[in-house]
N, CA and C atoms as an extended XYZ file, in Angstrom:
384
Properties=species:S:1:pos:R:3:atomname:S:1:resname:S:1:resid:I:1 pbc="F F F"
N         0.842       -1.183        0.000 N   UNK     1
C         0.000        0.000        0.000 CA  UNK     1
C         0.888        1.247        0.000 C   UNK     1
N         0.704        2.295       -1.006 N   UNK     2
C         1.436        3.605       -0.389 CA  UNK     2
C         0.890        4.293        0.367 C   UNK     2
N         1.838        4.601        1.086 N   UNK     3
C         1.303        6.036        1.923 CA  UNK     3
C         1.832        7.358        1.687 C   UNK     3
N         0.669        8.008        1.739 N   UNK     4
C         1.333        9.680        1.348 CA  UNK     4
C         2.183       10.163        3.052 C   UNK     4
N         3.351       10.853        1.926 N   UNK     5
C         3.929       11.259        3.707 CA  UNK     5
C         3.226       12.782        3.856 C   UNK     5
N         3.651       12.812        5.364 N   UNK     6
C         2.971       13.523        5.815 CA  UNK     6
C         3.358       14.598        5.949 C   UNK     6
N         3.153       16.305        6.396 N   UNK     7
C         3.020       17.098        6.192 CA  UNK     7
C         4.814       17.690        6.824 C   UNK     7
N         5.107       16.778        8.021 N   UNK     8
C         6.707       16.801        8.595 CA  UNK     8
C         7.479       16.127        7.720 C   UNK     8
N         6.904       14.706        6.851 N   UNK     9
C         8.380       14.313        5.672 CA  UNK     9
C         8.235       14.839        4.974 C   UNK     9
N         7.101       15.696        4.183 N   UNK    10
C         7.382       16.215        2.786 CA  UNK    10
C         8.180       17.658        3.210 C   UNK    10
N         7.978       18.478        4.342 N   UNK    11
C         8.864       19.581        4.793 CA  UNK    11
C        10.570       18.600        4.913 C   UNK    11
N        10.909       17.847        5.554 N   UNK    12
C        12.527       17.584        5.815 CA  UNK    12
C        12.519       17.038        4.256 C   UNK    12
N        11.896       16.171        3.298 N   UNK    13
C        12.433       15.964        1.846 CA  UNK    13
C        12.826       17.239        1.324 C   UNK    13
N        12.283       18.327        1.722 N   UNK    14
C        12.127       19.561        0.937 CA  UNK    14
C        13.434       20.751        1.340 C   UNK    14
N        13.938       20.097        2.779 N   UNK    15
C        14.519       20.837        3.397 CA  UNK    15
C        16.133       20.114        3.002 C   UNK    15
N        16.182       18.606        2.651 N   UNK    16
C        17.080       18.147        2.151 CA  UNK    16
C        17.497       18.602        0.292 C   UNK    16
N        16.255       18.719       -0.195 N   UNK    17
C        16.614       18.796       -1.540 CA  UNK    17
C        17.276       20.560       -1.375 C   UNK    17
N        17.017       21.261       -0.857 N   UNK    18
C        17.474       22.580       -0.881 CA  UNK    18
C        18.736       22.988       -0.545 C   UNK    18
N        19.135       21.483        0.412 N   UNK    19
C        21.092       21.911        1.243 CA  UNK    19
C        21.521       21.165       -0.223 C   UNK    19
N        20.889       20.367       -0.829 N   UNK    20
C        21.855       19.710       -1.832 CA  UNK    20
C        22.147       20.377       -2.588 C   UNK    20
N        20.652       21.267       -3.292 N   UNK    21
C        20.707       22.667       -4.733 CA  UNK    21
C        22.185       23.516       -3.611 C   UNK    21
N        22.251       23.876       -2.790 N   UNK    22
C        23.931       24.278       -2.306 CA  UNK    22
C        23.269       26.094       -2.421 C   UNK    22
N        23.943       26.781       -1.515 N   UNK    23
C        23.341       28.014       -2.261 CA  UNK    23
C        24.109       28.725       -3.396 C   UNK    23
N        23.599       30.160       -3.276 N   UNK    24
C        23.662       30.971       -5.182 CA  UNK    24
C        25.427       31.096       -4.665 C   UNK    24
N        25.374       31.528       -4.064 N   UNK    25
C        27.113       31.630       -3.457 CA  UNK    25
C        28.039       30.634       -4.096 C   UNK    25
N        27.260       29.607       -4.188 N   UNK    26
C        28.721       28.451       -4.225 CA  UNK    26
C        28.607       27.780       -5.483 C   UNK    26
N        26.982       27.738       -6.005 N   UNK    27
C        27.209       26.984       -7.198 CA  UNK    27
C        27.146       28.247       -8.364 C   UNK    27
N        26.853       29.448       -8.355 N   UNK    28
C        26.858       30.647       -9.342 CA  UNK    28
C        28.192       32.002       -8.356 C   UNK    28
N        29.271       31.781       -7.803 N   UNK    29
C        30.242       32.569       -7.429 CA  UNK    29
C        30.271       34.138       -7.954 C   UNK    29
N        29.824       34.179       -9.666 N   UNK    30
C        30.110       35.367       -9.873 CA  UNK    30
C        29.063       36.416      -10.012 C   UNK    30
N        27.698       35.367       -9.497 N   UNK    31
C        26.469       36.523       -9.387 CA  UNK    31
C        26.006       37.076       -7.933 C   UNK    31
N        25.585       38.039       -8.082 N   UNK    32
C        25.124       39.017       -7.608 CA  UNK    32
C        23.752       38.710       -6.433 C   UNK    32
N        22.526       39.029       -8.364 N   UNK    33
C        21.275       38.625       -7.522 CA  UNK    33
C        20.834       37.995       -8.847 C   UNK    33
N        19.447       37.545       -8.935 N   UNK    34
C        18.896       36.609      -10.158 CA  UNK    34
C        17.624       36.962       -9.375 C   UNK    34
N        16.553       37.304      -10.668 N   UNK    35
C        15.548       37.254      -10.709 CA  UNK    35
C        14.771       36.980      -11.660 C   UNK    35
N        13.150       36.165      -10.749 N   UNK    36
C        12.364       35.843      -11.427 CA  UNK    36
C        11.409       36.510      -12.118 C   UNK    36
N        10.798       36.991      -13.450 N   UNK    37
C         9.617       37.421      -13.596 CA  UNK    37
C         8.482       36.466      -14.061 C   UNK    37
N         7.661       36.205      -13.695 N   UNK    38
C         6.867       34.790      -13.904 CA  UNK    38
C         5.134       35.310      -13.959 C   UNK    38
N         4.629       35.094      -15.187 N   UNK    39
C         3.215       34.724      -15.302 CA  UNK    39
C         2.623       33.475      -15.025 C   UNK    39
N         1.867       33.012      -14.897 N   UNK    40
C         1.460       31.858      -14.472 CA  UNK    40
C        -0.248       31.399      -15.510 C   UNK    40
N        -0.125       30.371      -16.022 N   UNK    41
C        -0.874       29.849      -17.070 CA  UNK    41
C        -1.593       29.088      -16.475 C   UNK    41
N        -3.055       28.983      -16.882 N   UNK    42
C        -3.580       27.364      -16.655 CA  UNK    42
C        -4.693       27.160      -17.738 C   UNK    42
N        -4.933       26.145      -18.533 N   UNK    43
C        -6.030       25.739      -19.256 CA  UNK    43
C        -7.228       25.791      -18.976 C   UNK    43
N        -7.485       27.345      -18.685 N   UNK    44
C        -9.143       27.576      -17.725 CA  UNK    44
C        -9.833       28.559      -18.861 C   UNK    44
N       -11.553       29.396      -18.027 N   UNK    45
C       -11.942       30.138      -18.724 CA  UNK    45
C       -10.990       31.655      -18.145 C   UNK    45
N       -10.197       31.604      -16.998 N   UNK    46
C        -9.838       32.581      -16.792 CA  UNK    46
C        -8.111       32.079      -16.830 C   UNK    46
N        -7.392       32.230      -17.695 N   UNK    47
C        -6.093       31.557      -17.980 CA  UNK    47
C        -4.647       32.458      -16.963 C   UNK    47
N        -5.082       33.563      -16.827 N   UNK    48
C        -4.029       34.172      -15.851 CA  UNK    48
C        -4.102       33.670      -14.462 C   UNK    48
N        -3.652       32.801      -14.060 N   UNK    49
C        -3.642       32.423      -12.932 CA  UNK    49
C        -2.815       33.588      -11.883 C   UNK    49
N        -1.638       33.934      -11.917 N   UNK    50
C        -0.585       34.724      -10.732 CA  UNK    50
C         0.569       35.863      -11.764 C   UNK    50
N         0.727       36.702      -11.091 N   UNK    51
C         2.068       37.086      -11.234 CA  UNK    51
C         3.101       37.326      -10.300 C   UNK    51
N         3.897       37.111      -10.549 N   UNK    52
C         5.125       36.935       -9.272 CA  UNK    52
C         6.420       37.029       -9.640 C   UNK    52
N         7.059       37.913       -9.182 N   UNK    53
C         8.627       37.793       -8.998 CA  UNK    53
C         9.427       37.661       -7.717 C   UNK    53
N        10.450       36.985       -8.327 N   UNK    54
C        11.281       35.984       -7.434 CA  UNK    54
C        12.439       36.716       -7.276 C   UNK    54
N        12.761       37.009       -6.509 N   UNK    55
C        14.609       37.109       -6.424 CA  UNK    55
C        15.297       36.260       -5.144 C   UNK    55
N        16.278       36.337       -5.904 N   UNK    56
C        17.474       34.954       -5.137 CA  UNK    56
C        18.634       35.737       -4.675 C   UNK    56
N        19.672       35.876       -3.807 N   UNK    57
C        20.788       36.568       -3.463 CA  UNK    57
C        21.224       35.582       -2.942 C   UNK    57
N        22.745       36.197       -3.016 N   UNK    58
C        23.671       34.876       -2.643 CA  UNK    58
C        23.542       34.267       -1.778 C   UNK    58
N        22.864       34.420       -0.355 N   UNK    59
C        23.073       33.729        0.676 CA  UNK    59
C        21.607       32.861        0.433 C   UNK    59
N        20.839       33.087       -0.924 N   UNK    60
C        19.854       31.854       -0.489 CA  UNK    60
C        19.771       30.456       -1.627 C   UNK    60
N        19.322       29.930       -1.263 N   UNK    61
C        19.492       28.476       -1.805 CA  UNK    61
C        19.225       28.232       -3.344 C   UNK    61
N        20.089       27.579       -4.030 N   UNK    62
C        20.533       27.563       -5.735 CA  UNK    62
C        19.341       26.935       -5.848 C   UNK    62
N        17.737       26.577       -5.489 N   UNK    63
C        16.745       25.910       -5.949 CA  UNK    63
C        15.787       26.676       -6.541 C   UNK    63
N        16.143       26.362       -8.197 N   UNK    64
C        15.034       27.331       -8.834 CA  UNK    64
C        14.095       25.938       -9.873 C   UNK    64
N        13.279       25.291       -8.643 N   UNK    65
C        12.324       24.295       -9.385 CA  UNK    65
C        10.831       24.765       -8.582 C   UNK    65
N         9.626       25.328       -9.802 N   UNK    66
C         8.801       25.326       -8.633 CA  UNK    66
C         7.850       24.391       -8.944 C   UNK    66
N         7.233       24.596       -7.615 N   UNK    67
C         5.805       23.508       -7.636 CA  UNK    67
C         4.334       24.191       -8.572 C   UNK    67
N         3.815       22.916       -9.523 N   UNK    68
C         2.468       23.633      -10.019 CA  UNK    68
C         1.753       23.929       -9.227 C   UNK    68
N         0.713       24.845       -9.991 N   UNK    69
C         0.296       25.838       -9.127 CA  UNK    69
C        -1.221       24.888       -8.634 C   UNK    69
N        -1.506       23.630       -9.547 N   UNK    70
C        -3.110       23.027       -9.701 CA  UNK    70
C        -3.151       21.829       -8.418 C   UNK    70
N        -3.622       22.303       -7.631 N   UNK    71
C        -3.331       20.941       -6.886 CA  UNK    71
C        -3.848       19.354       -7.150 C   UNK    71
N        -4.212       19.660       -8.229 N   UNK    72
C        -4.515       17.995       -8.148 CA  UNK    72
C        -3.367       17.328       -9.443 C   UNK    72
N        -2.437       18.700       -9.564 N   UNK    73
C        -1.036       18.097      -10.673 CA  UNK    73
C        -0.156       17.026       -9.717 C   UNK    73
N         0.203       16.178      -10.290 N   UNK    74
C         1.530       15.147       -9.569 CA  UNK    74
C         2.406       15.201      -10.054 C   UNK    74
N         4.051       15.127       -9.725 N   UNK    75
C         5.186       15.381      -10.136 CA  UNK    75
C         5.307       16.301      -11.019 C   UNK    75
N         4.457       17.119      -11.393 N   UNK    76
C         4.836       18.576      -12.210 CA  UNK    76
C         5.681       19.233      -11.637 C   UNK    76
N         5.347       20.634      -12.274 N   UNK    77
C         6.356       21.759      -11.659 CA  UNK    77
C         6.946       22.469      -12.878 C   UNK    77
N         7.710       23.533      -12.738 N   UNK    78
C         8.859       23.911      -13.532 CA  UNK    78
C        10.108       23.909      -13.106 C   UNK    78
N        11.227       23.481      -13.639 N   UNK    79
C        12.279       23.408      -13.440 CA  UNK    79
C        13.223       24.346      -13.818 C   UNK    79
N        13.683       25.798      -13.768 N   UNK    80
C        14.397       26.640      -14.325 CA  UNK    80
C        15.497       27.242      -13.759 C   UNK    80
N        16.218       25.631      -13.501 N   UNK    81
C        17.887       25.894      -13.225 CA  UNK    81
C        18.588       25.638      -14.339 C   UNK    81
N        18.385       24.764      -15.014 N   UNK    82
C        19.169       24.196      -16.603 CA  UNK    82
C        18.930       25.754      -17.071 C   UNK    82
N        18.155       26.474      -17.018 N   UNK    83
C        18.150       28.280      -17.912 CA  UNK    83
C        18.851       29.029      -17.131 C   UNK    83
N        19.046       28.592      -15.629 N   UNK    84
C        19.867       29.844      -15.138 CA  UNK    84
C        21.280       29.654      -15.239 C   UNK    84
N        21.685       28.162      -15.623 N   UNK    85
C        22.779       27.650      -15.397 CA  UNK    85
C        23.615       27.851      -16.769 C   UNK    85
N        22.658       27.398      -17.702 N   UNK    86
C        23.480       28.688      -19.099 CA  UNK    86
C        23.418       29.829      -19.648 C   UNK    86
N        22.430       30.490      -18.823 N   UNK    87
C        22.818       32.056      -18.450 CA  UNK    87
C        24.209       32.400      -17.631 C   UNK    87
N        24.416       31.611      -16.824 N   UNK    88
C        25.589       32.005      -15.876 CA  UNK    88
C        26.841       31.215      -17.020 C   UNK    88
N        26.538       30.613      -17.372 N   UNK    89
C        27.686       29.978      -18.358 CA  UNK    89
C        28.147       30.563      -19.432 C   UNK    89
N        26.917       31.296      -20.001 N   UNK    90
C        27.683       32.252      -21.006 CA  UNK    90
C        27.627       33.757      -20.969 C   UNK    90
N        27.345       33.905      -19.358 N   UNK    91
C        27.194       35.306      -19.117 CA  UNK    91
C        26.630       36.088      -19.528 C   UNK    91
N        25.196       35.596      -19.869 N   UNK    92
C        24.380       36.414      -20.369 CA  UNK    92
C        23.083       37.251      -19.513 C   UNK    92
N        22.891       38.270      -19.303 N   UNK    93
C        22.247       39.109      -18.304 CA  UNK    93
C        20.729       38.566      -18.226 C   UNK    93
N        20.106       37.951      -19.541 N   UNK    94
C        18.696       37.837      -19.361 CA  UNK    94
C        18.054       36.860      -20.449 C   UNK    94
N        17.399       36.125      -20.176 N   UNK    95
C        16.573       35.633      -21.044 CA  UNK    95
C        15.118       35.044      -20.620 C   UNK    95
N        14.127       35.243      -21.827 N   UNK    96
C        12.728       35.027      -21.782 CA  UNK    96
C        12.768       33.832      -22.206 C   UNK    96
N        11.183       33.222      -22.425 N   UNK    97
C        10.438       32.416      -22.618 CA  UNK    97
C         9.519       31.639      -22.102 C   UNK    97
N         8.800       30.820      -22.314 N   UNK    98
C         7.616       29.915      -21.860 CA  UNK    98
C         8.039       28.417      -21.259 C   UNK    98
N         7.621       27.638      -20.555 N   UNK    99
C         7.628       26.606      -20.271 CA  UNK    99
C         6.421       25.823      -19.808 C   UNK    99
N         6.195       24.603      -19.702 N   UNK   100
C         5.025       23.937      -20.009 CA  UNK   100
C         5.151       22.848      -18.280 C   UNK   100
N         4.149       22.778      -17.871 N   UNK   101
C         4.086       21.981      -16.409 CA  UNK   101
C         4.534       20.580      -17.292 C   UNK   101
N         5.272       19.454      -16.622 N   UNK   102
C         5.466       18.491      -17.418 CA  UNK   102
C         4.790       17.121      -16.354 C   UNK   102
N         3.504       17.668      -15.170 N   UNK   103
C         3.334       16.910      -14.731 CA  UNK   103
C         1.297       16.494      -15.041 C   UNK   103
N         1.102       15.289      -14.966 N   UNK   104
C        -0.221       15.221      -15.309 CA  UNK   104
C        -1.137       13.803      -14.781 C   UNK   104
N        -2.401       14.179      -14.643 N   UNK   105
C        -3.411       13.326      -14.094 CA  UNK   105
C        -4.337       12.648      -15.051 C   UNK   105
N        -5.076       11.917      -14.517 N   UNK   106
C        -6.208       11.922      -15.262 CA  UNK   106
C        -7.189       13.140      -16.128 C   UNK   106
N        -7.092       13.758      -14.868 N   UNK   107
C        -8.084       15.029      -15.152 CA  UNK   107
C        -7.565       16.515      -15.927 C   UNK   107
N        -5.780       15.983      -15.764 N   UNK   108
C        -5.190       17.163      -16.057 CA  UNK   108
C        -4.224       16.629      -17.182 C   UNK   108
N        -3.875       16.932      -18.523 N   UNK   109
C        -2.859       16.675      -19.929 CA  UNK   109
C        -2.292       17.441      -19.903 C   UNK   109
N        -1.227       17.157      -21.035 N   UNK   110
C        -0.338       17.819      -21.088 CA  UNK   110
C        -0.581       19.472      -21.303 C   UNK   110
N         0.176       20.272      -20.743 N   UNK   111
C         0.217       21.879      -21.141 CA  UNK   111
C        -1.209       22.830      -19.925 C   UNK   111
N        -1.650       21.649      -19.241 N   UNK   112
C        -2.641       22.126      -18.633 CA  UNK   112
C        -2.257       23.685      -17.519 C   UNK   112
N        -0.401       24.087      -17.290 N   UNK   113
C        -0.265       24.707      -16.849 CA  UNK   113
C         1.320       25.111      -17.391 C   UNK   113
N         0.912       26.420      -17.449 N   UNK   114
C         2.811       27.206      -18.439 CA  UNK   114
C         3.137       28.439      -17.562 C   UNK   114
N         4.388       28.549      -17.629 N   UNK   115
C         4.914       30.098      -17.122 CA  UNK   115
C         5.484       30.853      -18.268 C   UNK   115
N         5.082       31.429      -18.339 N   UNK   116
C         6.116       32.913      -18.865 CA  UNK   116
C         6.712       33.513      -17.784 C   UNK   116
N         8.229       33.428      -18.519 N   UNK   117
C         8.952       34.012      -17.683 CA  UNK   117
C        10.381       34.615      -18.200 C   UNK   117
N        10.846       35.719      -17.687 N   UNK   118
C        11.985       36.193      -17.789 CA  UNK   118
C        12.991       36.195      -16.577 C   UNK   118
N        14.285       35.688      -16.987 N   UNK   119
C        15.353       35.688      -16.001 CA  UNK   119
C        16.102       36.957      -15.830 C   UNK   119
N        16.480       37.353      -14.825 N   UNK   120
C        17.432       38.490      -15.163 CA  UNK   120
C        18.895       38.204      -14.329 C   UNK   120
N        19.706       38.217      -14.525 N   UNK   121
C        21.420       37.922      -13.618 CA  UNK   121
C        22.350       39.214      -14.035 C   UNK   121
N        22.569       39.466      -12.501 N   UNK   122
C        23.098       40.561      -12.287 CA  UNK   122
C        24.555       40.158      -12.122 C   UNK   122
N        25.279       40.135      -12.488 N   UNK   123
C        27.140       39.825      -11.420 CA  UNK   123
C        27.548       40.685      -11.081 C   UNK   123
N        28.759       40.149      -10.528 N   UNK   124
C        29.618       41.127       -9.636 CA  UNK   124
C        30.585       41.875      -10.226 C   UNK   124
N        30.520       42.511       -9.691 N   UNK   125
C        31.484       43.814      -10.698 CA  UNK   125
C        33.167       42.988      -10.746 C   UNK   125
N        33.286       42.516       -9.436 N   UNK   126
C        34.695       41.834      -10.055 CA  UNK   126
C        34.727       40.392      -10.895 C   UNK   126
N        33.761       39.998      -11.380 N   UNK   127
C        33.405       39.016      -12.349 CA  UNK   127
C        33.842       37.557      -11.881 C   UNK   127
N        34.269       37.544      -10.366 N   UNK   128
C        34.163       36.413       -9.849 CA  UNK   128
C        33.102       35.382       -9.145 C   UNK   128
């Protein structure tokens, strides 16, 4: 039988996956700050779900995966470290685009939830 864990293991899973992402300090050294600009999509009659921006500074944790926004999505989410990670790789200050929830139910298919979003990375003036 599974059991869903409960409201204390899914906080310490959550609290483990975040010491592992390491923070912005150690795995991005030569940035600054990074921010999120994020619309939020869903396959409804009213399709704007949120808007929200994110910012990260060095002392907080390199985890840029979020959770969908639909609660009855499973293993979805967006994942937008692979974009920040070749932004920081080729030093590039910003980039847009869309991404698609890649998680789904019965009730919910593919694309049922997308972000628009723009990154922005600031570095450090001494480029370390």
């Amino acid at each position: 039988m599974i059991r869903k864990q409960s409201y204390k293991e899914q906080l310490e899973v959550k609290k483990n996956i975040m010491l592992a992402a390491g923070l912005v300090s150690e795995r991005f050294p030569g940035v600054a700050n990074i921010e999120f600009r994020m619309t939020y999509y869903q396959k409804t009659a009213d399709p704007v779900l949120m808007k929200r921006t994110v910012s990260f500074c060095p002392t907080n944790y390199a985890f840029f995966r979020l959770d969908c926004m639909r609660d009855e999505c499973t293993n979805g989410g967006f994942d937008l470290a692979p974009l920040v990670a070749s932004l920081v790789k080729d030093r590039k200050p910003t980039v847009k685009g869309n991404i698609n929830c890649h998680g789904k139910t019965e009730n919910l298919g593919h694309g049922h939830a997308s972000i628009a979003y723009e990154i922005n990375i600031q570095y450090r003036k001494n480029g370390k």
